[in-house]
Short mmCIF file of the C-alpha atoms (twelve columns), coordinates in Angstrom:
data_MODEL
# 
_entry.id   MODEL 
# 
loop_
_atom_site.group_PDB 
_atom_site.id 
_atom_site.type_symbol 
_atom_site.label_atom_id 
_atom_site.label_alt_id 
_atom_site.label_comp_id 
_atom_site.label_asym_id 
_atom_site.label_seq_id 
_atom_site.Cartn_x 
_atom_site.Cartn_y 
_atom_site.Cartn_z 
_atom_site.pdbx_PDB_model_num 
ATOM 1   C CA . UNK A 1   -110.101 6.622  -50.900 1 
ATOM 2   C CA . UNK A 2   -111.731 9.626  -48.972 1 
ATOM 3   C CA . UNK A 3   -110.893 12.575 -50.862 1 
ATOM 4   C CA . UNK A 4   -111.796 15.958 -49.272 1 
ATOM 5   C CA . UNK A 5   -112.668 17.455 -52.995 1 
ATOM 6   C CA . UNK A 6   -115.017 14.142 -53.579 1 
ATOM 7   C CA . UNK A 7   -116.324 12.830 -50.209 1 
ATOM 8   C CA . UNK A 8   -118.688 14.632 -47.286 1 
ATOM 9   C CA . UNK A 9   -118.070 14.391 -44.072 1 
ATOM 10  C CA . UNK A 10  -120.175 11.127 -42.862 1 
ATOM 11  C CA . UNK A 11  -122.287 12.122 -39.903 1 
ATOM 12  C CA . UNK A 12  -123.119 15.475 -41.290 1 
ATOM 13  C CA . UNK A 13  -126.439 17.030 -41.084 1 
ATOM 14  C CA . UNK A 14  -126.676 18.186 -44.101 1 
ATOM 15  C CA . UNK A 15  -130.256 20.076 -46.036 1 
ATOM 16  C CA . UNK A 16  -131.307 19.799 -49.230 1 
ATOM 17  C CA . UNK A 17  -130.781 22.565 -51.426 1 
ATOM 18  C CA . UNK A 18  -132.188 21.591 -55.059 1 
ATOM 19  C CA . UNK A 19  -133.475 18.508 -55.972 1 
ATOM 20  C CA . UNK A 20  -133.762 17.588 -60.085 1 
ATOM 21  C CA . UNK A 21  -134.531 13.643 -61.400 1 
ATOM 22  C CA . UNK A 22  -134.628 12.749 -65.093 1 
ATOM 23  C CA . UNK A 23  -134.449 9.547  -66.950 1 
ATOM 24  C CA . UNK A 24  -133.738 7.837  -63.659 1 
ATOM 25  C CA . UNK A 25  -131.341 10.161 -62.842 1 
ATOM 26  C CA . UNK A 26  -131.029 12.057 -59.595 1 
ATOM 27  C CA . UNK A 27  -129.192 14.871 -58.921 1 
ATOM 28  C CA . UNK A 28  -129.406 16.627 -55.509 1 
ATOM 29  C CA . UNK A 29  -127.715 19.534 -53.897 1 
ATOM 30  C CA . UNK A 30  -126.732 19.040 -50.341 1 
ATOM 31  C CA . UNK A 31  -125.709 21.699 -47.453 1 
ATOM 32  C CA . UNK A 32  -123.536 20.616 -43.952 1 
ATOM 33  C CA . UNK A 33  -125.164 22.478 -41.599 1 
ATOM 34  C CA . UNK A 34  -122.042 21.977 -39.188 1 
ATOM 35  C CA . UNK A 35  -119.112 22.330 -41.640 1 
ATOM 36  C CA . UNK A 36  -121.113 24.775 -44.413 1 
ATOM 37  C CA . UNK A 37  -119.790 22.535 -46.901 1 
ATOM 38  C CA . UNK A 38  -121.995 22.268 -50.284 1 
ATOM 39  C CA . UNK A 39  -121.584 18.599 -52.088 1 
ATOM 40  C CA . UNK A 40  -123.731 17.420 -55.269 1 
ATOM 41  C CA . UNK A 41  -125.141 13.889 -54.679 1 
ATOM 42  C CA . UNK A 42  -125.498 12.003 -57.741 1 
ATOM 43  C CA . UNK A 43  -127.842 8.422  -57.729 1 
ATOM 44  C CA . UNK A 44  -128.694 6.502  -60.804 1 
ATOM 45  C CA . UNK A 45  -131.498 4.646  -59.915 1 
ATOM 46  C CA . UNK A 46  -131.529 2.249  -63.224 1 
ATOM 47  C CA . UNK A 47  -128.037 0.692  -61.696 1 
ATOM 48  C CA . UNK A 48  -127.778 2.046  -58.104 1 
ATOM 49  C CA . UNK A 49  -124.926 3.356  -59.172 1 
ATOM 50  C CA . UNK A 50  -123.752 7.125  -57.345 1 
ATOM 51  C CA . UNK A 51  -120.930 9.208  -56.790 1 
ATOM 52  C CA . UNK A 52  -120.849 12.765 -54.647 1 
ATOM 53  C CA . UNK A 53  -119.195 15.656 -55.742 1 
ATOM 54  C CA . UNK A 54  -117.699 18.372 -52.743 1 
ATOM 55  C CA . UNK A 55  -117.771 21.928 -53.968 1 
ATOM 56  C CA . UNK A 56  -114.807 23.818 -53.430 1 
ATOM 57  C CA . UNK A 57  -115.451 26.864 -50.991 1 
ATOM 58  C CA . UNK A 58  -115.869 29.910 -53.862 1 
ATOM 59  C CA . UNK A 59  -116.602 27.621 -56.400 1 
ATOM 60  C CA . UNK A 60  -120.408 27.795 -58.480 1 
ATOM 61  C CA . UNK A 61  -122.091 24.765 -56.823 1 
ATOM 62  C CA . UNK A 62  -125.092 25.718 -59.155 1 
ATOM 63  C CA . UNK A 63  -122.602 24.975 -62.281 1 
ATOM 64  C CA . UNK A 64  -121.554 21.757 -60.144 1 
ATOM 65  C CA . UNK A 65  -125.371 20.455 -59.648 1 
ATOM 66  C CA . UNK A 66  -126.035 21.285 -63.560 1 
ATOM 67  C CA . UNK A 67  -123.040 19.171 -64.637 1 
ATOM 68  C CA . UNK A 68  -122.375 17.275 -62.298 1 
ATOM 69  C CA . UNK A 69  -120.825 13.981 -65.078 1 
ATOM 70  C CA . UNK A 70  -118.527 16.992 -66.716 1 
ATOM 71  C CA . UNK A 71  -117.047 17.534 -62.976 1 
ATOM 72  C CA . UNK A 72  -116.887 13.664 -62.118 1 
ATOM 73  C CA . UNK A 73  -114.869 13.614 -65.176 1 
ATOM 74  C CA . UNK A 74  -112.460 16.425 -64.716 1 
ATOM 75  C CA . UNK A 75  -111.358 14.557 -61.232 1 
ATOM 76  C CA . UNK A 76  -111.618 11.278 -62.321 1 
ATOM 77  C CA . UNK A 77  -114.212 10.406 -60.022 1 
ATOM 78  C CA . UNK A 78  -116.130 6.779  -61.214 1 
ATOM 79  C CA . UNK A 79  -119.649 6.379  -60.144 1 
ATOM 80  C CA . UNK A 80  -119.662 3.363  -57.960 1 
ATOM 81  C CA . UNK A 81  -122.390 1.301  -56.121 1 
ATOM 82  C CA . UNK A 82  -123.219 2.555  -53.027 1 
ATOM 83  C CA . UNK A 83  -121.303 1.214  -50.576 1 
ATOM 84  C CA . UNK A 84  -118.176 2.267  -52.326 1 
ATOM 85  C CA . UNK A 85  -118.991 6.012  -53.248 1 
ATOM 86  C CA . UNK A 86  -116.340 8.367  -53.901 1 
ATOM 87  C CA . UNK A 87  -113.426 5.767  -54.937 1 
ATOM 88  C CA . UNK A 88  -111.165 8.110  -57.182 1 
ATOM 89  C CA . UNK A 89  -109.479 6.286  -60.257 1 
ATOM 90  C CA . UNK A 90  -106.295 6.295  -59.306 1 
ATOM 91  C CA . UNK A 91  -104.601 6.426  -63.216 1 
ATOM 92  C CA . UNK A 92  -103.384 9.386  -64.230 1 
ATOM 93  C CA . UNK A 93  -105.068 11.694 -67.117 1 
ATOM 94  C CA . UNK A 94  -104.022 11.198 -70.567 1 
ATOM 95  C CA . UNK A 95  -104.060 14.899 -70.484 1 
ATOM 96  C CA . UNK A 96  -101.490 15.259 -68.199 1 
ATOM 97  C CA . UNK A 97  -98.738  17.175 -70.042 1 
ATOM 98  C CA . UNK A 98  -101.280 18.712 -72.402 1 
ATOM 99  C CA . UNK A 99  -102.421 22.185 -70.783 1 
ATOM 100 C CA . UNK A 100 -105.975 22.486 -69.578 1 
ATOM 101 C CA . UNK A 101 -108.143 18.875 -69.165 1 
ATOM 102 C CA . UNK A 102 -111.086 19.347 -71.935 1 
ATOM 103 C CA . UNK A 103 -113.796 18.716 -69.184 1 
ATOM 104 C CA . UNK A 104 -112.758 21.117 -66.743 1 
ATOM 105 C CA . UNK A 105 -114.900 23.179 -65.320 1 
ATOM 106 C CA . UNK A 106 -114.158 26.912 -66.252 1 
# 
């Protein structure tokens, strides 16, 4: 599924912003130069396994590229190989009918 809150535009030029890596783990902050959207890129080289994140327009894409696992949570996003990045879990939250999700992002 291409989800607007979970997958970039493909074809995008897009610049790096902030780059972090540790234990395997990389974490980068990306910029669309045509669309001025901000996404977090998220590649685990130990298992080739990624997932990118879209920031919301307004939202703290600094918070996003710190915790980056607590946001892939919140929407359900699985990390996936990657050929099929940004596949959403489709199942809904257990934590449906019970307020606020305990990973959401404040």
């Amino acid at each position: 599924m291409n989800d607007s809150h979970d997958h970039a535009p493909a074809g995008s030029a897009r610049v790096v912003l902030a780059k972090r890596k540790n234990a395997g783990i990389q974490v980068t902050l990306l910029w669309a130069q045509d669309t001025n959207a901000v996404a977090v890129l998220v590649h685990d080289d130990s298992t080739d396994d990624q997932f990118e994140l879209s920031v919301d327009p307004g939202a703290n894409a600094l918070d996003t590229f710190e915790h980056p696992y607590a946001y892939a949570a919140w929407r359900r996003l699985s990390a996936r190989r990657p050929e099929a990045r940004g596949v959403m879990d489709p199942s809904p939250s257990k934590h449906a009918n019970e307020g606020a999700h305990p990973l959401r992002p404040s």
